[in-house]
C-alpha positions as CSV (number, residue, x, y, z in Angstrom):
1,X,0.0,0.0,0.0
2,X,1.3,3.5,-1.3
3,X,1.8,5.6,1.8
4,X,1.9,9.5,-0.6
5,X,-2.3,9.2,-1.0
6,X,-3.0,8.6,2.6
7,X,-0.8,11.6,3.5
8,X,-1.9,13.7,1.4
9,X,-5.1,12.9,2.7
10,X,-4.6,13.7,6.1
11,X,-2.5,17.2,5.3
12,X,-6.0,18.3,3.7
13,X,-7.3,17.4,7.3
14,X,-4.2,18.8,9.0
15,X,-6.3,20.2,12.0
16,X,-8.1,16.9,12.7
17,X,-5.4,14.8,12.5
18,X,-3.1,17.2,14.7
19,X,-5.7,17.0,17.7
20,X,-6.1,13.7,17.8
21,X,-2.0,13.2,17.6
22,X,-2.2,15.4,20.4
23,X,-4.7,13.9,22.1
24,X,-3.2,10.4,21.9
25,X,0.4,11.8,23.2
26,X,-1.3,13.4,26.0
27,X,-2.9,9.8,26.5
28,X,0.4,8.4,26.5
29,X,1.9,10.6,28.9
30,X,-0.8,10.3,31.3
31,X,-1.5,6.8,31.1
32,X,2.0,5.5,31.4
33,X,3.3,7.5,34.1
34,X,-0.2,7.5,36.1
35,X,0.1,3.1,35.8
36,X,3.3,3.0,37.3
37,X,2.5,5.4,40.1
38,X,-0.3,2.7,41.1
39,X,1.6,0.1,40.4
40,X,4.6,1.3,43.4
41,X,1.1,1.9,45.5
42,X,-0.3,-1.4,44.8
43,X,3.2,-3.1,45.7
44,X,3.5,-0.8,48.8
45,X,0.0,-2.0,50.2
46,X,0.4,-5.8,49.4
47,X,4.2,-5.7,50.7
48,X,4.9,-8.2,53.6
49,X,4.6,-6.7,57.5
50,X,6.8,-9.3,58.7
51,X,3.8,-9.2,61.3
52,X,0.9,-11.5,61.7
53,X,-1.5,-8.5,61.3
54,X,-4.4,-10.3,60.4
55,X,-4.7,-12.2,63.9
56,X,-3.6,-9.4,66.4
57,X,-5.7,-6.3,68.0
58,X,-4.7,-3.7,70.8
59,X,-6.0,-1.9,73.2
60,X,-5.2,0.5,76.2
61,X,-5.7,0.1,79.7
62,X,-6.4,2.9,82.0
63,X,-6.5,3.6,85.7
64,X,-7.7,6.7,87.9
65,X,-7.7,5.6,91.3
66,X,-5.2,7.5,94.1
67,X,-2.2,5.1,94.4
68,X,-2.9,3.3,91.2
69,X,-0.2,0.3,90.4
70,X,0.7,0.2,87.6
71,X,3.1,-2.5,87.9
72,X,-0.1,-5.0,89.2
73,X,-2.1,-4.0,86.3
74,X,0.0,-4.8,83.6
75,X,1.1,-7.7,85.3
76,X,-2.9,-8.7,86.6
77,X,-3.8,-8.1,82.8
78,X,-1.1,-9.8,80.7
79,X,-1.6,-13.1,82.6
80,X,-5.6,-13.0,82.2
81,X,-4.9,-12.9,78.5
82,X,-2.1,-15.2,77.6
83,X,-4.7,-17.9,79.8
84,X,-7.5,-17.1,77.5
85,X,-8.8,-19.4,74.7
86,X,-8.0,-18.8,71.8
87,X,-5.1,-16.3,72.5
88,X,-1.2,-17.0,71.4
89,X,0.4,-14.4,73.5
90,X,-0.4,-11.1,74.4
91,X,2.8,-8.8,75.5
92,X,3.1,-4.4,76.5
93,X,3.7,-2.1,73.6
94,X,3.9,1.3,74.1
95,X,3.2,2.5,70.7
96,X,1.4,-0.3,67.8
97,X,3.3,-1.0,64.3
98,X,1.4,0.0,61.5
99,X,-0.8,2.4,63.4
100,X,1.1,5.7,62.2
101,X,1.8,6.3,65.6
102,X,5.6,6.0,67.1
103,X,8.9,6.8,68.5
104,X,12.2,6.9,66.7
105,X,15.5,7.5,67.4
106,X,19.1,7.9,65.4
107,X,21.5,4.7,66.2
108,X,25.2,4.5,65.1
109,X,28.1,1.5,65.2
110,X,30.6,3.3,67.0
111,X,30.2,5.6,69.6
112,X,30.7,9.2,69.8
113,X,28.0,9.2,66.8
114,X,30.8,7.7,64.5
115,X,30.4,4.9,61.9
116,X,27.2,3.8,60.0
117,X,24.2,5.8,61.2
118,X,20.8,5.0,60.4
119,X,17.2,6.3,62.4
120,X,15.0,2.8,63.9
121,X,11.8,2.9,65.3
122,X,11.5,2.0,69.1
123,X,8.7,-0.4,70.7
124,X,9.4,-0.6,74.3
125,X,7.8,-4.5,75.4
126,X,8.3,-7.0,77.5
127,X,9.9,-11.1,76.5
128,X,6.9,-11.5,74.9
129,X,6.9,-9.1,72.5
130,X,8.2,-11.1,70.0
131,X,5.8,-14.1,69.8
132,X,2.8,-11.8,70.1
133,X,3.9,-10.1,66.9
134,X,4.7,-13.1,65.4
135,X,7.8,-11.7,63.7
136,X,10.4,-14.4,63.4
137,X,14.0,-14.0,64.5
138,X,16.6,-15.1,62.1
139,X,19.0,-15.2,65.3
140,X,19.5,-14.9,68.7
141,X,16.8,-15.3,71.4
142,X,14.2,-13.0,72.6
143,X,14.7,-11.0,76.2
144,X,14.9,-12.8,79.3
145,X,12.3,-11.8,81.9
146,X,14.6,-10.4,84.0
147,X,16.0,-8.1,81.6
148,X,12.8,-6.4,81.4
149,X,12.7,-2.7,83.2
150,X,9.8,-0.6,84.7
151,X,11.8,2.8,84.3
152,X,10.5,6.1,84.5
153,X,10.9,8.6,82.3
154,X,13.0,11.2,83.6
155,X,15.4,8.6,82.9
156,X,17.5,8.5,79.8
157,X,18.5,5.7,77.3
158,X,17.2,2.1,77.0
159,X,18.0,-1.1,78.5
160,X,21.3,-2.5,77.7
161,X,20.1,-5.3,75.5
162,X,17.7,-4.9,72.6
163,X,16.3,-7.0,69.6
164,X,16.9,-5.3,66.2
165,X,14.9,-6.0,62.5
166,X,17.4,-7.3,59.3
167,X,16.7,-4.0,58.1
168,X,18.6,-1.8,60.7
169,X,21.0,-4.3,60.9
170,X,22.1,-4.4,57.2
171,X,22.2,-0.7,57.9
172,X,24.3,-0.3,60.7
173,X,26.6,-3.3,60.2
174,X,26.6,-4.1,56.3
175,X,27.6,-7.3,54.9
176,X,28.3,-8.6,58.6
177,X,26.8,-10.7,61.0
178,X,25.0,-8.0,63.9
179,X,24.4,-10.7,66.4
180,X,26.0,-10.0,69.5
181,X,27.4,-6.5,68.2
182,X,26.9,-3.3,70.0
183,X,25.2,0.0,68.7
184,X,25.1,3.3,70.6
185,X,22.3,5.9,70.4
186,X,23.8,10.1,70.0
187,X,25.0,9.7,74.0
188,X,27.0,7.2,73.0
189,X,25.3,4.6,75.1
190,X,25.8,0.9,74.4
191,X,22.8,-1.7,73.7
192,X,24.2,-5.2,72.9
193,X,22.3,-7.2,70.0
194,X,20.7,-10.1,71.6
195,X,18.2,-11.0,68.7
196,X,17.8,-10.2,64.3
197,X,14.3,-10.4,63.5
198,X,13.8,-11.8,59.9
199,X,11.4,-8.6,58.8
200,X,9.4,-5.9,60.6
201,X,7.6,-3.2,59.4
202,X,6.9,-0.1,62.1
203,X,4.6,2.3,62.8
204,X,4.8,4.3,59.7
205,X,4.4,3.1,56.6
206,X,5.5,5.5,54.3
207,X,8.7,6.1,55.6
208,X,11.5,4.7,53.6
209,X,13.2,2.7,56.5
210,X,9.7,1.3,58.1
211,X,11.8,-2.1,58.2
212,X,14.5,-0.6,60.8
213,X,13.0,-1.5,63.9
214,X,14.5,-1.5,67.6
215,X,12.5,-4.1,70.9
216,X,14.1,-2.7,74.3
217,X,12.9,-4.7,77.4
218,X,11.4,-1.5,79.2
219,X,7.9,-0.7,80.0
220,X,7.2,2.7,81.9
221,X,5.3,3.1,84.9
222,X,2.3,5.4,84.0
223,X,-1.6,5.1,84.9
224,X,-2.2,2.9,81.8
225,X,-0.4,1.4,78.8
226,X,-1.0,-0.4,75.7
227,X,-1.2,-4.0,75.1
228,X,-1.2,-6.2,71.9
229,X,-3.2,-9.4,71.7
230,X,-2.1,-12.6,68.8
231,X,-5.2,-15.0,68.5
232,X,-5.5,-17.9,66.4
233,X,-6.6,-17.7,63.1
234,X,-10.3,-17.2,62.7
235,X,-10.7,-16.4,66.7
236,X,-9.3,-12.5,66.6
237,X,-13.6,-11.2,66.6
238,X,-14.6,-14.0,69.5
239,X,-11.2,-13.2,71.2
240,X,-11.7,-9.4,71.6
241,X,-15.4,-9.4,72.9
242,X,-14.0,-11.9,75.3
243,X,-11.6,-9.5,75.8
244,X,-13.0,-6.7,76.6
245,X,-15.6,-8.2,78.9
246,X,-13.0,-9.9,81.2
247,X,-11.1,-6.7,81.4
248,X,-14.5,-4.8,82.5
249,X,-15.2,-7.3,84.7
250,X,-12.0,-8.2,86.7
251,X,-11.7,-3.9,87.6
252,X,-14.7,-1.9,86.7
253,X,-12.6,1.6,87.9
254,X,-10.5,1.5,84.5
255,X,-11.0,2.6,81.5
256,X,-10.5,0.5,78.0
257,X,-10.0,1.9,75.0
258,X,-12.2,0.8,72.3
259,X,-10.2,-3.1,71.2
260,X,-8.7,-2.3,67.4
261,X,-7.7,-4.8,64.9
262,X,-4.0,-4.4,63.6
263,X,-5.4,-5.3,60.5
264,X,-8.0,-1.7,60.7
265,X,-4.5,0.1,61.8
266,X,-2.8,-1.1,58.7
267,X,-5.9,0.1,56.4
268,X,-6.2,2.9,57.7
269,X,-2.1,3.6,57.2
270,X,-2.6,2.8,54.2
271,X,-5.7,4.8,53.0
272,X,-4.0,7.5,50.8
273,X,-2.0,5.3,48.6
274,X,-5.9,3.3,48.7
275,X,-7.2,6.1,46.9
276,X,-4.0,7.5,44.8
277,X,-4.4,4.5,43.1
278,X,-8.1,3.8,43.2
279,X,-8.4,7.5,41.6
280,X,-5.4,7.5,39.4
281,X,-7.1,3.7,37.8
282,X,-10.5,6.0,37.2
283,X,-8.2,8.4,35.5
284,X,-6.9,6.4,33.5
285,X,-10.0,4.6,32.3
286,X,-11.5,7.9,31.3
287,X,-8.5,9.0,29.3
288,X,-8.2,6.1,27.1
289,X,-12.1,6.4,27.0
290,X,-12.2,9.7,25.6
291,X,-8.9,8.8,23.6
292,X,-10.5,6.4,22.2
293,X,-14.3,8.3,20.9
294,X,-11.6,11.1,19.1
295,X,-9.7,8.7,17.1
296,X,-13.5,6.8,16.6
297,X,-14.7,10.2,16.0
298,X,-11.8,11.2,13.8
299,X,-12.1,7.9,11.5
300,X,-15.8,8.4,11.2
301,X,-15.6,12.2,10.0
302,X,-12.9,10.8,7.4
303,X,-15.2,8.0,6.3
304,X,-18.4,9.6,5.6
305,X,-16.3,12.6,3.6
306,X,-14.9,10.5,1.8
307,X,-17.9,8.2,0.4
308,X,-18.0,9.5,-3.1
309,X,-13.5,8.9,-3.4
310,X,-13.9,5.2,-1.8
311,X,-16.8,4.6,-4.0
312,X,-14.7,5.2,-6.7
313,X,-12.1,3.1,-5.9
314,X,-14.7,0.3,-5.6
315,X,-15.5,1.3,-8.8
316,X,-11.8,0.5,-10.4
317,X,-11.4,-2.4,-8.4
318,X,-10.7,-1.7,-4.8
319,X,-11.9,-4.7,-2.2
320,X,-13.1,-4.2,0.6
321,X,-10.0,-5.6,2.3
322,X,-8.2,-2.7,0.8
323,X,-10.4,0.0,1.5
324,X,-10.4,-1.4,5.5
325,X,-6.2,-1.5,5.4
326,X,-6.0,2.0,3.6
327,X,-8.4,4.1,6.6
328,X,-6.7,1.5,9.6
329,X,-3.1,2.7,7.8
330,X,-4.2,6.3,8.1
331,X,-5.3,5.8,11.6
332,X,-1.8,3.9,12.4
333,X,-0.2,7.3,10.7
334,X,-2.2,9.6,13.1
335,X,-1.4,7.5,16.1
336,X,2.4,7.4,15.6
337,X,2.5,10.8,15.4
338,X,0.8,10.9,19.1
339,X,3.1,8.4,20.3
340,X,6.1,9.7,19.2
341,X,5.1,13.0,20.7
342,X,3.6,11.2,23.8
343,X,7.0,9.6,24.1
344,X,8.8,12.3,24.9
345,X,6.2,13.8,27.1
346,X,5.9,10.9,29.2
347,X,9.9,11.0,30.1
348,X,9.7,14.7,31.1
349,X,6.6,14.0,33.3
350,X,8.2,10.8,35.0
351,X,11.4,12.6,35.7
352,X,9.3,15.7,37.0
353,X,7.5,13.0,39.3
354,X,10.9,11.4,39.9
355,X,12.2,14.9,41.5
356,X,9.4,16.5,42.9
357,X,7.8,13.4,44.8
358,X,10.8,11.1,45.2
359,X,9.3,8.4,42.9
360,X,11.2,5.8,41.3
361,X,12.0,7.0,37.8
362,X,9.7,5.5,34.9
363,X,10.5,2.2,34.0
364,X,11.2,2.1,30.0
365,X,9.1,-1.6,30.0
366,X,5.7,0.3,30.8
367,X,6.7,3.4,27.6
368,X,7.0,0.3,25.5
369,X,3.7,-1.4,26.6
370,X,2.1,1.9,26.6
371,X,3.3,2.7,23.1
372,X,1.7,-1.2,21.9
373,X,-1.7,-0.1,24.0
374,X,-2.0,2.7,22.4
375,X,-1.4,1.4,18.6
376,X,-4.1,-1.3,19.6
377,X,-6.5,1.0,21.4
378,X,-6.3,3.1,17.5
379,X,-6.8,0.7,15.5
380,X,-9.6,-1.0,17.7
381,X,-11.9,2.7,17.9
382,X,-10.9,2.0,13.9
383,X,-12.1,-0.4,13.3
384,X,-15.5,-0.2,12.5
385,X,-15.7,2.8,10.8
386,X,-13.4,1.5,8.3
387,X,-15.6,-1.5,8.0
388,X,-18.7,0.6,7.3
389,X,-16.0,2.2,4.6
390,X,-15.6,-0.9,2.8
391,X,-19.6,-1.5,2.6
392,X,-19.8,1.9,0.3
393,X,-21.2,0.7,-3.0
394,X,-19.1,1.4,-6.5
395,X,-21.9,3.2,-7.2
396,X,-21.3,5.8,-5.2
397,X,-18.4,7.6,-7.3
398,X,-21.8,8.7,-9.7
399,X,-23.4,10.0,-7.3
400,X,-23.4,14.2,-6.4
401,X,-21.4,14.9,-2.9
């Protein structure tokens, strides 16, 4: 098929074709960069916790009474709960991973704030605290009951011991083995390395180092504190009205907070990068929509004025086959054009994302697949007007436009 006619075609419809170019190259640009965005969103929701969210809820515990013990409370509480059917552990937690809620602190490998540095988030618990997370530890042991401090907090630091994720490891002490090393906090002082945990994610998770993690055996005397509950699976609903009737019923003075699911927490955490890419997949529907009604709508104005010139070609011996191939052709012209352009534009508005939202830049895999979409989605909203072209009757050329 001779390429000249069909151009000089569309040059005699320069302004239709030009839109439509456009159109498709903003398409491009849009569609490409807005599927990868939801794709890093979809990945960040689904990514492993290292936590058996699903089974665990919290709750805090509160007490108003003159001469309130703490100390009998939590430890009046945590025994009630580990006894109760249908419960794995229960363990103190200050502050709940996954709830955007927290404490963090900057670490180093040598003291005097020398070495590798990196930030952790800190969840003060007891030598429980593991197994009620269900985090697993790729070495080392958990904390030894004795090792766990009621401290107030005027004072400074944290127990001498603590249990550390993979991911603050790696970061303070790459390529080695951090078992049994010591870290410092910015006072320089030491906290020896008793236990890796496999992978943890913290309370926040949109930070970039939500796997750098820190247990310390401490719980702080206070009028209440927080607790965190792992059921079996399937139990974690009959578990917490258990739960919070118990607690109601062995001291009637306290307050408890309404029970929450880790699993709400995490949801809840997660809800703008829910709707980024709930809204940016309506977005993109709409564009290729309307993409696809203007290079319909283009095909269709080119068809019907054009009926008396394809009637003549019928009439010196076009088929029908070559009738469809010559508008789909001139469609494929239109939408390269758009690409091409779309191309282009799609780079400068990934590497705009890349530096202005700290986005991964735009991987070259999704311009490809975008640029194949696209030359489908064309030739598809083709299609059937260059069908109804080839159903124009020879008869036609004698005809008056």
């Amino acid at each position: 098929m001779e390429i000249r006619p069909i151009l000089s075609a569309l040059l005699r419809n320069r302004a239709g074709a030009i839109l439509v170019s456009l159109q498709i190259a903003l398409t491009l640009a849009i569609v490409v960069n807005a599927v990868y965005v939801t794709k890093q969103r979809v990945e960040q929701i689904g990514r492993p916790t290292g936590i058996d969210d699903q089974n665990i809820f919290s709750f805090s515990a509160t007490g108003f009474e003159k001469d309130f013990n703490f100390k009998a409370m939590v430890r009046d509480d945590l025994a009630m709960l580990r006894q109760m059917p249908g419960v794995i552990d229960a363990a103190p937690m200050q502050q709940i991973p996954l709830s955007g809620s927290g404490n963090s602190s900057g670490f180093f490998s040598l003291p005097d704030k020398k070495g590798e540095q990196s930030p952790a988030n800190i969840f003060p618990t007891d030598e429980h605290g593991v197994h009620a997370l269900g985090v697993k530890l790729s070495g080392g042991t958990t904390f030894d009951p004795t090792a766990v401090e009621f401290r107030e907090y005027s004072e400074q630091g944290l127990p001498p011991v603590a249990i550390i994720s993979q991911g603050l490891a790696s970061a303070l002490f790459p390529k080695q083995n951090a078992l049994g090393k010591t870290f410092y906090d910015d006072l320089s002082k030491p906290y020896k390395i008793i236990g890796v945990i496999e992978h943890m994610h913290g309370s926040w998770v949109r930070w970039d180092k939500v796997d750098r993690i820190v247990l310390t055996p401490m719980i702080r005397p206070e009028s209440g504190t927080r607790f965190v509950v792992r059921t079996e699976p399937g139990q974690i609903d009959r578990v917490m009205a258990a739960t919070e009737s118990a607690l109601r019923k062995r001291d009637p003075n306290r307050v408890i907070s309404k029970l929450r699911k880790m699993s709400d927490d995490k949801q809840r955490s997660y809800s703008g990068d829910m709707m980024m890419a709930f809204t940016l997949t309506v977005v993109t529907g709409l564009v290729l929509v309307f993409s696809s009604l203007g290079i319909f709508g283009l095909a269709t104005f080119n068809v019907n004025s054009r009926t008396r010139q394809i009637g003549t070609r019928r009439a010196v011996g076009a088929r029908k086959l070559d009738i469809v191939q010559y508008f789909l052709a001139e469609n494929w012209i239109v939408t390269t054009l758009g690409v091409l352009v779309g191309c282009g534009l799609a780079l400068a508005v990934g590497y705009w994302l890349s530096t202005q939202y700290q986005l991964p830049r735009l991987n070259l895999y999704y311009l490809v697949g975008g640029v194949l979409g696209l030359w489908a989605l064309g030739q598809l909203a083709a299609w059937q007007p260059a069908l109804r072209a080839a159903k124009v009757s020879p008869a036609m050329a004698t005809r008056n436009t």
